[in-house]
C-alpha positions as CSV (number, residue, x, y, z in Angstrom):
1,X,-26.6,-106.5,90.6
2,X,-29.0,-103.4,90.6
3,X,-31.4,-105.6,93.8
4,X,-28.2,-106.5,95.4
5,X,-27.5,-102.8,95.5
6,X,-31.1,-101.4,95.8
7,X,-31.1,-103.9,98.8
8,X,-28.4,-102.6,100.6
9,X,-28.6,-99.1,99.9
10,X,-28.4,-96.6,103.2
11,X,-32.1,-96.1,103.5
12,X,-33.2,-99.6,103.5
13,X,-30.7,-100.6,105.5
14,X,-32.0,-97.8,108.4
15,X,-35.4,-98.4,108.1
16,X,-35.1,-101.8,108.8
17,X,-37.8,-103.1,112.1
18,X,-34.0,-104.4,113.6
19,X,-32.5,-101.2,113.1
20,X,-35.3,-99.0,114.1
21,X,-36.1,-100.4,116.9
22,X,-32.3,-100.4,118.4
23,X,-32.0,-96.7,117.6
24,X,-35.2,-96.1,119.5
25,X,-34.2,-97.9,122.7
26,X,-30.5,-96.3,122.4
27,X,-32.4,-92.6,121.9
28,X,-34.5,-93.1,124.4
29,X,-32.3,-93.9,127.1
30,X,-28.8,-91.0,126.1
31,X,-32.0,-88.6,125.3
32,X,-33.1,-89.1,128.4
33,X,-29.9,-89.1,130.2
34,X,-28.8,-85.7,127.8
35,X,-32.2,-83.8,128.5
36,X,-31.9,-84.4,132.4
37,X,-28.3,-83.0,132.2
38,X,-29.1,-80.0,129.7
39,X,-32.6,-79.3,131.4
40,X,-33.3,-81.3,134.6
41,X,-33.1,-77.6,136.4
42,X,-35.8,-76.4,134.5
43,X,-37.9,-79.5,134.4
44,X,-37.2,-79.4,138.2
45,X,-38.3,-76.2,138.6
46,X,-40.9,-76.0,136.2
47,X,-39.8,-73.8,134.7
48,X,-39.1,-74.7,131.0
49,X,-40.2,-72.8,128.2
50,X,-41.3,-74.1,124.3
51,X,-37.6,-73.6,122.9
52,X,-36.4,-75.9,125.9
53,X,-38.9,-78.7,124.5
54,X,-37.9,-78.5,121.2
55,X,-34.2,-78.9,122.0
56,X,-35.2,-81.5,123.8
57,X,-36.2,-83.0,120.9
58,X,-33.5,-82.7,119.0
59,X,-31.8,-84.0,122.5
60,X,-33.8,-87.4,121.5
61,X,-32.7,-87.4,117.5
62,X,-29.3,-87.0,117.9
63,X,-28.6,-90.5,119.6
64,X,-30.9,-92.0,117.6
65,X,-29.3,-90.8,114.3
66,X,-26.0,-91.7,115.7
67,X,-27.2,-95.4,116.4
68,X,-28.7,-95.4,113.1
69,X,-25.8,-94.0,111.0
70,X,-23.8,-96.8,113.4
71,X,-25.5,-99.7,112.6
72,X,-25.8,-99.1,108.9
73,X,-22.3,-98.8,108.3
74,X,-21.7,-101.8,110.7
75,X,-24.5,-103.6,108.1
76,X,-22.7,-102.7,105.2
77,X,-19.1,-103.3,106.5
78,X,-20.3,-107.1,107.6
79,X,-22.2,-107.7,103.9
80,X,-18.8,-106.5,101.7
81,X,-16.8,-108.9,104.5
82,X,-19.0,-111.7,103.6
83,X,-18.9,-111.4,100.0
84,X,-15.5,-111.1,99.9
């Protein structure tokens, strides 16, 4: 029982290649859809400053936590379903 739920535990589940790579491609296409609406003036204009690239940052981790938080509790919901 303790593997079954060492297997399935939250951080495994996340760090998974499947996972990962999901949340990347799902980050990388809101971030950059979110950073061109937050900051495409600046970037435009050249004019951004080292706070702007930092939020833009976060601009990229937000999606991608979303999509892993998402898909681990999609994981979880379809393992207790098939157990059941």
């Amino acid at each position: 029982m303790k593997n079954k739920i060492k297997y399935n535990s939250f951080f495994n589940i996340a760090l998974r290649k499947s996972v990962v790579k999901r949340a990347i491609k799902i980050a990388l296409v809101v971030g950059c859809i979110l950073a061109l609406i937050n900051h495409g003036d600046r970037i435009i204009f050249q004019n951004m400053k080292p706070l702007d690239w930092f939020k833009i940052l976060l601009t990229f981790c937000v999606p991608y936590c979303v999509s892993t938080v998402s898909s681990v509790l999609a994981i979880k919901q379809e393992v207790k379903i098939n157990e059941s």
